[in-house]
N, C-alpha and C positions, 0 to 999 in steps of 0.2 A: 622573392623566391619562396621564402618559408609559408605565406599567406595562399600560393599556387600549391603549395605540397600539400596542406593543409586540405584546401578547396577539394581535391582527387580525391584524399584519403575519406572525407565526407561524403562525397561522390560514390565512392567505393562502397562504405559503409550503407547506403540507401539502395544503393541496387542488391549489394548480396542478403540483405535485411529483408529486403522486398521479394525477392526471389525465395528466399529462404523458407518464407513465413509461408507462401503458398505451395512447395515444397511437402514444408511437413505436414502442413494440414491436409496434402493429400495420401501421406504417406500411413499419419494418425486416423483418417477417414476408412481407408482401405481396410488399416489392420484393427481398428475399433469395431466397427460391424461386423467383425469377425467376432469378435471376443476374447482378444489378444492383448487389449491395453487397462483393465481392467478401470481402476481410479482414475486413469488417465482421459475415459472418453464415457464421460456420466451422460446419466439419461436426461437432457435437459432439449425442450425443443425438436428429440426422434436422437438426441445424439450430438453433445459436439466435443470437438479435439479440447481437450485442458491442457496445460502448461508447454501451449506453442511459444509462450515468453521465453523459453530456451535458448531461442536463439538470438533475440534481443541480450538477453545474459552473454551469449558467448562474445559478443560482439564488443560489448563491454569490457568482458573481461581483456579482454586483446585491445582495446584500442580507449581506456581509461588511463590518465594520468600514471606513471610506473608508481609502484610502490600502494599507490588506491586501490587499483583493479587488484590489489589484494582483497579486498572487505567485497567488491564486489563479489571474487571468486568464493571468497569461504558466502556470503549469504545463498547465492546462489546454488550452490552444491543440498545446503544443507535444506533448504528450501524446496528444493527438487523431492529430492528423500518424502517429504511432507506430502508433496504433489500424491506421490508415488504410492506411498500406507495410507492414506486418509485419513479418515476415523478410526483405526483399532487401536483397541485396548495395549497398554502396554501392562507390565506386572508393576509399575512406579504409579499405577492409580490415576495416569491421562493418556492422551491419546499419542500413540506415537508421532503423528505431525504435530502436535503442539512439541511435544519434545526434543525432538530434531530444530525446528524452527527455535525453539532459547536457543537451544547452542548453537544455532551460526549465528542467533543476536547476540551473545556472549562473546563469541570468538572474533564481531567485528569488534567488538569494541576494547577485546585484547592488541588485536592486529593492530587499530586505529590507534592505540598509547603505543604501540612500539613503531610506528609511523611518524608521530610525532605531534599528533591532532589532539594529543590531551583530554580534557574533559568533554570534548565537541564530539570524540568520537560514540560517549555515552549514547548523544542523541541524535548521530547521523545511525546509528543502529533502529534506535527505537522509529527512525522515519516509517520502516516496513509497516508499523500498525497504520497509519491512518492511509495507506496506498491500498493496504490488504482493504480494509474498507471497503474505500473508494471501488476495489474492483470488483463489487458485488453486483452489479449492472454492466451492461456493454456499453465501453465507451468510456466509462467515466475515470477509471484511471489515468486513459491516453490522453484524455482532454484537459486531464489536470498536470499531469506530465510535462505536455507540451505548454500550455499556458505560465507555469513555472519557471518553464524554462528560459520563455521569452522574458519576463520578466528579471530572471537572473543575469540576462546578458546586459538589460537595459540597465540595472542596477550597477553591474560592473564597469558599464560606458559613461556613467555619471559620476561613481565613486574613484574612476579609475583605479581598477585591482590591480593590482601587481602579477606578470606574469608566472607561471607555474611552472617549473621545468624546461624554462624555457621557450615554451609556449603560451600565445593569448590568454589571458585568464578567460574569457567569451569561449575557445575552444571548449572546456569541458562539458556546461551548459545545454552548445550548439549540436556537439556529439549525441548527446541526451535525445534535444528534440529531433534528429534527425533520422536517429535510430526508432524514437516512438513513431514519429512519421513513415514509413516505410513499413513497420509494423500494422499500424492502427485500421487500415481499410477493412481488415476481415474482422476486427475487430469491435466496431461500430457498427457492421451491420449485424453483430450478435453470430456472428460463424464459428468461431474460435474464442479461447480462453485463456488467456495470458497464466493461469497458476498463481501458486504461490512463487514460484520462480522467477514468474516475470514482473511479479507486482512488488516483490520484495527486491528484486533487482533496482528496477527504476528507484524505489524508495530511499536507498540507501545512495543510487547515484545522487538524485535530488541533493542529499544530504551532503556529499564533496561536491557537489557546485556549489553551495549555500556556502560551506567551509571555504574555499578559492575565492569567491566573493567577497570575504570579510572576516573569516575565522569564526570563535565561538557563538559569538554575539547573532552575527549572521546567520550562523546555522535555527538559531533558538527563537528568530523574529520571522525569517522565514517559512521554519516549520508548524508556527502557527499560522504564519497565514495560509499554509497549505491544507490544511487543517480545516479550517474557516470556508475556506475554496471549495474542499470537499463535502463539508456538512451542507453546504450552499445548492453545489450539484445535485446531492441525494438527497436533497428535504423531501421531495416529494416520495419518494418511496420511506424514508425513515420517518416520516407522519404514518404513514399507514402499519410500519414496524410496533411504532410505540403504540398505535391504539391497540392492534390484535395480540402485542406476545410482549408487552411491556405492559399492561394498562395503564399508560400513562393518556389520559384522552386529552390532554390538552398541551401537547409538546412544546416548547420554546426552542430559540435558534438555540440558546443554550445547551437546550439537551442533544441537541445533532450534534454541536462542535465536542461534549462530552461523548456520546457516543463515537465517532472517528476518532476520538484518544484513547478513550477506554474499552471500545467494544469487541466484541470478538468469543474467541475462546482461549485467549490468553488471560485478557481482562476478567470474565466471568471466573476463570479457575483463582485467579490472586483473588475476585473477591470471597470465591469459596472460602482460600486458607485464611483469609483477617476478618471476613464479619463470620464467619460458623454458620449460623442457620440463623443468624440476626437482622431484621429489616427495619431502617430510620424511616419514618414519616416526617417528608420535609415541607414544614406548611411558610417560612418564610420566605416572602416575596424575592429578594434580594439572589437569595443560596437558588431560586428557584429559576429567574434569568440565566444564573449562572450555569447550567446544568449541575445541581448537585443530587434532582432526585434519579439521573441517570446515573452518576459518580457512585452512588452510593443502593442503586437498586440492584438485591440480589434475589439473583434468579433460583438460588441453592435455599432460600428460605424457604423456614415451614409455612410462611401464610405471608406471601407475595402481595406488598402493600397495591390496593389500585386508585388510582389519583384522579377522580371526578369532579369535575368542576360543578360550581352547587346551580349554576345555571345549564348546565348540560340536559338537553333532549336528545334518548337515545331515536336514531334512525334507522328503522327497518330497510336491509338492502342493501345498506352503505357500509356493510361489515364492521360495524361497530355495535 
C-alpha cells in the first residue's frame, strides 16, 4: 500500500511539474517580450524565461522529506531574490545576488544543525556551487541531477539505507529525478532557464539524498563525484573558458573539477578578500593536475598570471 501511495504521489509530481514548467514559460514569454520581467527574461538567444526552476522548487518544497524541505524552502527563496536583482551593486561592496545567495547558504546550514544533520549540513549547503556551475549550458545541470540521482538510489539498494520518516530511503533520490525529469525537456533544448532557484534547489536536494544515503561521509564522497561529473560535462566549454578569460592555455581535468568548486562570483569575491591583488605562479607538476593554478588564480590581480605552455603554437581563428 505505502509503495502505491508513493508510486501516485510521483505520478503527481511529473505531471504538475510537467505542466507546470510549460505553464510558466508561457506565462514568462508573454510578459518578458513586453518588458515586464526584467532579470527574469535576459537577452540570451532573442529572449529566454530565467528561473522557471521555481517550480521544481515549489515542488520540493511540499513533497521533500518533513523537516528537509526546510533547507530547501530557505535556499530557494533566497535564491529567487538573486534570480530577481542580478548584478546590482549593493552599498556591502557585492552584488546583491551574491548576497542574498550566502544567506540562504547560511541559513541552510543553520536550519540543517537544528534538523539534526550536523556538520553534513555545512556541505549539503555548499552543494549549490558546483549545480550553479553546472547550470551555465542547457542541459547540463538536469543531466547531472538526474544521473546522481540514479546512482543514489543504486547506492541505497546495495548499502541498504535505512528508511527516512518512514519512508524508502530510494523515495528521496527518486522525487529528485522525477521532478528534474518532468522539468528537463524545455530545458535541453535551451528554451528555458532553471535560475539560480532551480539550480540551487536541485543542489542542495542532491545533498539530503546523499545525507539519507549514508549521512556525512556520504554527502562528502558524493559531492565530489558530482563535482567530477560536472567538470566532465563542461570540459569542453570550460577549455575554451580557460584559454580566452583565464589564460590558462593548457587546462587539466584538474582545473574543471577546481573550477565547479571554486568558480563563480562567490569564489572570485573570497579570492578578492584573501589574496588582495596577489597572484601565485604555479609551475609544479603535481599542484598543477590538481587544479591549484585555478584554486589560486585571481582575477582581482594587478597583473593576471598567463600560463603558456613552452610548446604552445598560437592559432589564428581558433580564438586563442
Amino acid at each position: 500500500m505505502m509503495y502505491t501511495s508513493i508510486f501516485f504521489a510521483l505520478l503527481f509530481v511529473f505531471i504538475v511539474t510537467l505542466i507546470g514548467t510549460g505553464i510558466l514559460d508561457i506565462i514568462f514569454r508573454f510578459l518578458g517580450k513586453r518588458g515586464y520581467l526584467g532579470n527574469l527574461y535576459p537577452n540570451v538567444r532573442g529572449g529566454i524565461p530565467r528561473a522557471i526552476g521555481v517550480v521544481p522548487f515549489i515542488i520540493l518544497s511540499f513533497y521533500m522529506l518533513p523537516g528537509y524541505n526546510n533547507l530547501i524552502l530557505f535556499i530557494g527563496i533566497f535564491a529567487l531574490i538573486d534570480d530577481v536583482l542580478g548584478r546590482k551593486m549593493s552599498p556591502f561592496g557585492i552584488e546583491w545576488g551574491q548576497l542574498s545567495r550566502g544567506i540562504g547558504i547560511i541559513l541552510v546550514m543553520i536550519v540543517g544543525f537544528m534538523e539534526g544533520l550536523g556538520f553534513a549540513s555545512i556541505f549539503i549547503a555548499l552543494m549549490v556551487q558546483p549545480l550553479n556551475i553546472a547550470d551555465m549550458q542547457p542541459g547540463s545541470a538536469c543531466i547531472v541531477t538526474m544521473i546522481m540521482s540514479m546512482l543514489a538510489i543504486f547506492a541505497m539498494v546495495i548499502v541498504g539505507s535505512p528508511d527516512a520518516f518512514g519512508l524508502p530511503a530510494i523515495y528521496t533520490p527518486l522525487l529528485i529525478f522525477v521532478t528534474c525529469l518532468a522539468y528537463s525537456p524545455l530545458d535541453f533544448s535551451g528554451k528555458i532557464m532553471l535560475g539560480e532557484v532551480g539550480n540551487h534547489t536541485f543542489g542542495v536536494a542532491l545533498g539530503i539524498a546523499y545525507y539519507v544515503l549514508g549521512g556525512f561521509w556520504a554527502v562528502i564522497i558524493f559531492g565530489i563525484i558530482t563535482t567530477a561529473l560536472i567538470a566532465f560535462v563542461r570540459r569542453n566549454n570550460l577549455r575554451v573558458f580557460f584559454r580566452q578569460q583565464l589564460r590558462i592555455l593548457n587546462p587539466t581535468f584538474g582545473d574543471y573539477f577546481m573550477d565547479v568548486l571554486t568558480g563563480g562570483g562567490l569564489g572570485d569575491l573570497l579570492r578578492k578578500w584573501i589574496l588582495k591583488d596577489r597572484q601565485y605562479d604555479i609551475r609544479n607538476p603535481l599542484l598543477i593536475s590538481l587544479g591549484f593554478r585555478r584554486l589560486l588564480f585571481n582575477p582581482h590581480a594587478r597583473h593576471p598570471k598567463k600560463y603558456v605552455p613552452n610548446d604552445y603554437i598560437p592559432r589564428l581563428g581558433k580564438g586563442e
